[in-house]
C-alpha positions as CSV (number, residue, x, y, z in Angstrom):
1,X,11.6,8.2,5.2
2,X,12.3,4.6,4.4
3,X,8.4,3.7,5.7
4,X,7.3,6.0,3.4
5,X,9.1,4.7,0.4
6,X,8.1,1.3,1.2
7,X,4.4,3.0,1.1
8,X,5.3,4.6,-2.4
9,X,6.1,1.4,-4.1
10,X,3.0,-0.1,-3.1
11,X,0.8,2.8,-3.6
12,X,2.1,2.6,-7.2
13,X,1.7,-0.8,-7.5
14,X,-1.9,-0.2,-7.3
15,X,-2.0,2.9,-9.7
16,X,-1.5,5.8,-6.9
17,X,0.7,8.3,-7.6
18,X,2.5,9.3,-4.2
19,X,4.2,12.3,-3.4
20,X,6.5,12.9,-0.3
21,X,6.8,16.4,1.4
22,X,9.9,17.2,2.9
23,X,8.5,19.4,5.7
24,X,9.9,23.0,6.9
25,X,12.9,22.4,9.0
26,X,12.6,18.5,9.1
27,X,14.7,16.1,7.1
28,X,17.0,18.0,4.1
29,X,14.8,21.2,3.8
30,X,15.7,24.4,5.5
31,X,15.0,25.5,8.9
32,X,14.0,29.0,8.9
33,X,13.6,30.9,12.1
34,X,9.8,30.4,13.6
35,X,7.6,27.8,15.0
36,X,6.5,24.8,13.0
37,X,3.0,23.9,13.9
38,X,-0.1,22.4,12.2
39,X,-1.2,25.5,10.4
40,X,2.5,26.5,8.8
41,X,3.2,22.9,7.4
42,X,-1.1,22.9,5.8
43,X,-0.1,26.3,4.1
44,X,3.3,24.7,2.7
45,X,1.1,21.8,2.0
46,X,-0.9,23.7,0.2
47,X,1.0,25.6,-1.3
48,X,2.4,22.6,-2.9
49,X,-0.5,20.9,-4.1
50,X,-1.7,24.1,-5.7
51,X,1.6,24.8,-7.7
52,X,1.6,20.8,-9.0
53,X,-1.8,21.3,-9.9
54,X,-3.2,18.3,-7.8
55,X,-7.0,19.0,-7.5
56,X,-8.2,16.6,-4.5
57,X,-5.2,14.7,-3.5
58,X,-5.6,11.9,-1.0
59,X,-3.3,12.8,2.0
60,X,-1.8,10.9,4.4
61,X,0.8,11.1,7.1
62,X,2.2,10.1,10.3
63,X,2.4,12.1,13.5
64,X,3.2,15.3,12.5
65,X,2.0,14.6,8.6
66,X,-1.0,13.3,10.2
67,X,-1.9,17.0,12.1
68,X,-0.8,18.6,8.2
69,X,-2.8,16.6,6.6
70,X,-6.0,16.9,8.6
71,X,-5.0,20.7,8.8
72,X,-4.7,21.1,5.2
73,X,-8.1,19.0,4.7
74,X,-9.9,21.5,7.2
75,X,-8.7,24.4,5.8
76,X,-9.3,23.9,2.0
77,X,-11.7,25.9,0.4
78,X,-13.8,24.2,-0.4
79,X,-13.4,22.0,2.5
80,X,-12.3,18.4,1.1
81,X,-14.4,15.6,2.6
């Protein structure tokens, strides 16, 4: 997570706002029962920028954030480009 914070700072240093997920059963969130693919972490990541309200959000990630975030971008209705 330390990469990520590094990313932050300088994101903000530039007038981003960043926002870090703590993905379904990675880091200090819960691991429920179930697989974690692609698909479930877009619909958390969804789900998220829909409750905070975030319109088109640039997203970003790395390995498995990269696979959400192109997942969440393919799924969105309408599709964000």
């Amino acid at each position: 997570m330390s990469l990520w914070r590094r990313a932050a700072a300088r994101f903000a240093q530039e007038g981003w706002h960043a926002i870090s997920l703590d993905a379904r059963g990675h880091g200090l969130s819960e691991a429920p029962q179930g697989a974690y693919t692609a698909r479930v972490h877009a619909a958390d990541l969804a789900g998220l920028i829909q409750a905070l309200n975030l319109g088109k959000p640039a997203l970003m990630g790395h390995s498995m954030g990269a696979a959400t975030s192109a997942t969440t971008a393919a799924r969105a209705e309408p599709p964000r480009r």
